[in-house]
C-alpha positions as CSV (number, residue, x, y, z in Angstrom):
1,X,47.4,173.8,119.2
2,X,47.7,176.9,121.4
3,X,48.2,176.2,125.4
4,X,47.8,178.6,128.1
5,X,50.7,179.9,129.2
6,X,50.3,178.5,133.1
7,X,48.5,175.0,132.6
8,X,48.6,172.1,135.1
9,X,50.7,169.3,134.4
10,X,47.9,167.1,133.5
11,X,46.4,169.3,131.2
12,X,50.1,169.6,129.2
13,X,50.4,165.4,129.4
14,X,47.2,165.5,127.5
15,X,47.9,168.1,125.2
16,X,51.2,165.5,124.5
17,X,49.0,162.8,124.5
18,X,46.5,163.8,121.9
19,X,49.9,165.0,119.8
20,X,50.8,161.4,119.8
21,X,47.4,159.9,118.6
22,X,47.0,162.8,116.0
23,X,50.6,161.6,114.6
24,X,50.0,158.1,114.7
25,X,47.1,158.8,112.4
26,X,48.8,160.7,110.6
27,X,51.5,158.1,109.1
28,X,48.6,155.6,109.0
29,X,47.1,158.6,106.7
30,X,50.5,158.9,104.5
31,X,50.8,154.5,104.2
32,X,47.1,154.6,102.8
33,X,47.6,157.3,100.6
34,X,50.7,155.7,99.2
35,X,48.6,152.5,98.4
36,X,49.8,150.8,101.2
37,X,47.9,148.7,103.9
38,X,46.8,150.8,107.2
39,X,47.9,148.5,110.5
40,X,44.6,148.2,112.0
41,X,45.8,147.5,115.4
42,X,47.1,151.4,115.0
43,X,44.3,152.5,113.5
44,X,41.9,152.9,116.2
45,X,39.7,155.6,118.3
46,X,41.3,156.5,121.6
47,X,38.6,156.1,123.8
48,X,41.1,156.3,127.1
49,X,42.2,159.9,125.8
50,X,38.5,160.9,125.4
51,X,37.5,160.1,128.6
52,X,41.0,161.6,130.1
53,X,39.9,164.8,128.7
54,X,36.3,164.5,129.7
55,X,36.9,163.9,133.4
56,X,39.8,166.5,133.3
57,X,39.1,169.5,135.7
58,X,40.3,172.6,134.7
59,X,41.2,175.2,137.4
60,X,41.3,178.5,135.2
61,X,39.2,180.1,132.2
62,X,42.1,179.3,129.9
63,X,42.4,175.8,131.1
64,X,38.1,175.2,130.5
65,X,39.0,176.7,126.5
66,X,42.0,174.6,126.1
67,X,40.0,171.4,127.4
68,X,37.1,172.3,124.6
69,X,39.5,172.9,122.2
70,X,41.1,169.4,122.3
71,X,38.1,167.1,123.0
72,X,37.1,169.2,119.4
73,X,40.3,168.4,117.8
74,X,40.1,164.6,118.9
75,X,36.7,164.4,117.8
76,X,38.3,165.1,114.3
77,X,40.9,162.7,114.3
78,X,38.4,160.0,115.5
79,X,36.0,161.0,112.4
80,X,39.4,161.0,110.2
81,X,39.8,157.0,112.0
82,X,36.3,156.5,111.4
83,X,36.5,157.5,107.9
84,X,39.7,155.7,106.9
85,X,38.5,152.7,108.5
86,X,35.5,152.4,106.5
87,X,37.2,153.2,102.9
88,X,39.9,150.7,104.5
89,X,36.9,148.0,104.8
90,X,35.8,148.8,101.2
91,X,38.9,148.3,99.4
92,X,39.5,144.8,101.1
93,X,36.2,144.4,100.5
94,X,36.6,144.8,96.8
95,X,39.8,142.6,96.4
């Protein structure tokens, strides 16, 4: 995900922070496509991150575009959560 070239420190702890969610899903991801059981306590929407990036103020026009485009991306991974929850559900469910 593309950062401007002279970002605040905040804004780049973020960017690390939403990097670490989005791989954390990731490998929960991988362990349900491989038939294994997701860890629930991992698999979970980041509400702290959200509202980290909601309150952030950005000080440039690059900064304002970089903010959007990483509540959008985190909006993604929650529906990705949201979605492997539920089929997560279903196939306990169904045992």
């Amino acid at each position: 995900m593309p950062m401007p070239a002279i970002a605040s420190d905040r804004l780049v702890e973020l960017h690390n922070d939403l990097t670490y969610y989005d791989t954390m899903i990731a490998k929960q991801m991988r362990e349900y496509l491989r038939g294994n059981p997701v860890n629930r306590h991992k698999l979970a929407i980041d509400a702290e991150l959200e509202e980290a990036l909601r309150v952030f103020k950005p000080e440039t026009p690059a900064e304002v575009e970089c903010r959007r485009e990483l509540l959008r991306y985190k909006r993604r991974v929650d529906d990705v959560v949201r979605e492997l929850l539920r089929i997560n559900d279903e196939r306990v469910a169904a045992k």
